[in-house]
C-alpha positions as CSV (number, residue, x, y, z in Angstrom):
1,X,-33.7,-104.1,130.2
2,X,-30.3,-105.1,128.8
3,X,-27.1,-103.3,129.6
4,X,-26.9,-102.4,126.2
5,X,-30.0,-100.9,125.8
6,X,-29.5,-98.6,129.5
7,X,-26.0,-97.7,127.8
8,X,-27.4,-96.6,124.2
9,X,-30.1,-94.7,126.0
10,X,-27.7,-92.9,127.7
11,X,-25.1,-92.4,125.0
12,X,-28.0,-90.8,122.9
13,X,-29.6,-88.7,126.1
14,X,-28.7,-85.1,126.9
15,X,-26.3,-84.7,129.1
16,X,-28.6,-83.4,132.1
17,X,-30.3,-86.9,131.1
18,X,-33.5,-85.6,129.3
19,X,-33.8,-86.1,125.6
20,X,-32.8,-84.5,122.3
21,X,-34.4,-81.4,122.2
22,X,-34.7,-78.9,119.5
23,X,-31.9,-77.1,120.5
24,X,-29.8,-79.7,120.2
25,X,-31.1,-80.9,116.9
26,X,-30.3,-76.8,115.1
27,X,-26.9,-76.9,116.8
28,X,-25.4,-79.7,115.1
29,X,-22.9,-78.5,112.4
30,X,-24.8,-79.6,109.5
31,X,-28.1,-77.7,109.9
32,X,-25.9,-75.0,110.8
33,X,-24.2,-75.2,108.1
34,X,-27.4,-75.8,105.6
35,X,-28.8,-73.0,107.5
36,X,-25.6,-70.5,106.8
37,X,-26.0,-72.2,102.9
38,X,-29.6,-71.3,102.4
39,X,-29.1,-67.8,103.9
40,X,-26.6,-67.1,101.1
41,X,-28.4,-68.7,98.6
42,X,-31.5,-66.5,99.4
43,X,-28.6,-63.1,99.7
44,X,-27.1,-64.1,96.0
45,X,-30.3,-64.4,93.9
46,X,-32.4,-61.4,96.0
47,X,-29.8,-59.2,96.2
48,X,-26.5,-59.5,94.7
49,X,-28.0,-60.5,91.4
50,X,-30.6,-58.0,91.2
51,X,-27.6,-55.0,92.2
52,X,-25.7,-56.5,89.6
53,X,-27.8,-56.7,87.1
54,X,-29.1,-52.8,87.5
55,X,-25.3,-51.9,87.7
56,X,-24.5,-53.8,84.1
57,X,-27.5,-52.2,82.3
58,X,-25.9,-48.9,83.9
59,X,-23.0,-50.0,81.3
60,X,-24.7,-51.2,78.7
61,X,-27.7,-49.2,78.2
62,X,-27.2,-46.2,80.1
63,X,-27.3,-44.3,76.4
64,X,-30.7,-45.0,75.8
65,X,-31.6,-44.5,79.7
66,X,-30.2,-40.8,79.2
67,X,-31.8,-40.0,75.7
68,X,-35.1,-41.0,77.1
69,X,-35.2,-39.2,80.6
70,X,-33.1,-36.5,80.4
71,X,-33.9,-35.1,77.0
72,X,-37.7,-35.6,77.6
73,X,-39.4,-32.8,79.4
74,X,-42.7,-34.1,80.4
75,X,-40.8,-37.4,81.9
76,X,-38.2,-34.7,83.9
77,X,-40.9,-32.7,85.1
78,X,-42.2,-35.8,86.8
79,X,-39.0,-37.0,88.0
80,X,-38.8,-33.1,89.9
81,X,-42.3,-33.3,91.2
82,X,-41.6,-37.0,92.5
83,X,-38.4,-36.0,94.3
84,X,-39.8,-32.3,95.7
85,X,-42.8,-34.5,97.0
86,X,-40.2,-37.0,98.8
87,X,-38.1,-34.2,100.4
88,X,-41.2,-32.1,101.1
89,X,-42.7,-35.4,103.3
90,X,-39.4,-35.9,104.7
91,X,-39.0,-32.9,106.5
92,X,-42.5,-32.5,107.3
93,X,-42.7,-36.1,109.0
94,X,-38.9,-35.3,110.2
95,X,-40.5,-31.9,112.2
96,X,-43.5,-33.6,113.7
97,X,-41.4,-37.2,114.7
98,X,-38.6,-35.1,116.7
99,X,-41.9,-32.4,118.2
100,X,-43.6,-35.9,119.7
101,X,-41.1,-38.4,119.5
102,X,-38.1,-37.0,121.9
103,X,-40.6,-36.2,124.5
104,X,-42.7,-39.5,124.3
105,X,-39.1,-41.1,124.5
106,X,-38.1,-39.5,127.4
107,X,-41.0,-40.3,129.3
108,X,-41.2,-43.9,128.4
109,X,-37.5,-44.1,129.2
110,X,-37.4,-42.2,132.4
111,X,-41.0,-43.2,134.1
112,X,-42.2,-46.1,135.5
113,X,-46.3,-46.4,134.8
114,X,-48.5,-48.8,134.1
115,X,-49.1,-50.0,130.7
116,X,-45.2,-48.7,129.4
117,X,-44.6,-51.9,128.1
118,X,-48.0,-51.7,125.9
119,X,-47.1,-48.2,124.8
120,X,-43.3,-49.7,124.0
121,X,-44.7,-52.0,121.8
122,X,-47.2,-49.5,120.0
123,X,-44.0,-47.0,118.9
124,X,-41.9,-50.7,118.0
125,X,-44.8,-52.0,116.2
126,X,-44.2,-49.7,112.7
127,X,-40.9,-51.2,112.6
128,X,-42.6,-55.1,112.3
129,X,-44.4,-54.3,109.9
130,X,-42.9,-54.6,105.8
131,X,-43.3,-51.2,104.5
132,X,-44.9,-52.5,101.2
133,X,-48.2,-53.3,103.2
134,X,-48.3,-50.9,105.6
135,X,-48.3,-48.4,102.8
136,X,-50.7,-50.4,100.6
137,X,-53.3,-50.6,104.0
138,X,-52.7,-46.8,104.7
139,X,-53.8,-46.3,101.3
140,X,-57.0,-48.1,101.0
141,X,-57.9,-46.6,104.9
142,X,-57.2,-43.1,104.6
143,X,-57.6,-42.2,100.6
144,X,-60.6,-41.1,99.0
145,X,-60.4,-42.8,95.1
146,X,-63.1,-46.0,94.7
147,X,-61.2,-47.3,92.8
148,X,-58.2,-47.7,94.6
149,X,-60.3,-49.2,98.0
150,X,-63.5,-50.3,99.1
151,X,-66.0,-48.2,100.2
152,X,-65.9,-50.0,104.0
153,X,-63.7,-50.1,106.6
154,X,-62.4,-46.6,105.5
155,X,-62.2,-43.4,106.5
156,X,-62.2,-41.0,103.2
157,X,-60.1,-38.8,104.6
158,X,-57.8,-37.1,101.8
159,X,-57.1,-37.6,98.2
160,X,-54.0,-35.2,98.6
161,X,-50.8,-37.3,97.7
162,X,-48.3,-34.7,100.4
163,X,-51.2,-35.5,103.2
164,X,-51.7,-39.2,102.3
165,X,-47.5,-39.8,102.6
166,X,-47.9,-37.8,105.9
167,X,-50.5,-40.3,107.2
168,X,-48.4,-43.2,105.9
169,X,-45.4,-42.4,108.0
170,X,-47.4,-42.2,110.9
171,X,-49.4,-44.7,110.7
């Protein structure tokens, strides 16, 4: 080999002597700085635009919004049901999570046993999943209606929105 050769080899080597890796290659300024570009691309058009544009039909057409929600009855007395079911759940789940989570918390925090990590990861694991599908699966497992789910694979358990919500949030 030519001293030029041994010399670009080295200028182009890791400084330990081993290769580019993949590190190296994501911490150059430019893919850090595509990477930071992309990520506010992605922040502008899913969610400053979309806040933006539900805040400027808030100016624009929040006359007709009122006239049809608030001076129809049938579409209030949904609205009421919808938000009594929400803060019903809420509490109930809020009442059963603080009766078996503080203590399950406790122990995992306080005792060593075998298989804590396993059990760690079962309480983390709700917070992996996207809500959207979780509550999508916990519908087709646990509700009753055909022709929502299949009839496999499922449990038939309930067709009771309150109960179904229940078994959503601990799922």
């Amino acid at each position: 080999m030519s001293q030029e050769t041994i010399a670009e080899e080295r200028s182009t080597a890791h400084p330990r002597g081993l290769k580019k890796t993949l590190l190296d290659t994501v911490s150059r300024s430019r893919f850090v700085q595509g990477w930071y570009t992309l990520v506010l691309i992605f922040f502008v058009f899913f969610v400053l635009v979309p806040t933006l544009f539900v805040l400027s039909f808030l100016y624009t057409g929040w006359g007709d919004l009122q006239v049809f929600v608030f001076a129809n009855a049938s579409v209030m007395g949904q609205i009421w049901s919808a938000v009594g079911l929400s803060f019903g759940v809420a509490l109930t789940v809020t009442a059963i999570d603080l009766v078996f989570g503080l203590p399950l918390a406790w122990f995992i925090v306080r005792r060593q046993f075998r298989g804590k990590s396993i059990l760690n990861t079962i309480v983390d694991s709700p917070l992996a999943v996207p809500t959207a599908g979780l509550g999508f699966s916990a519908a087709l497992f646990w509700a009753l209606n055909p022709a929502v789910k299949p009839q496999t694979l499922s449990l038939n358990f309930t067709n009771t929105p309150f109960v179904l919500l229940m078994l959503l949030h601990f799922t």
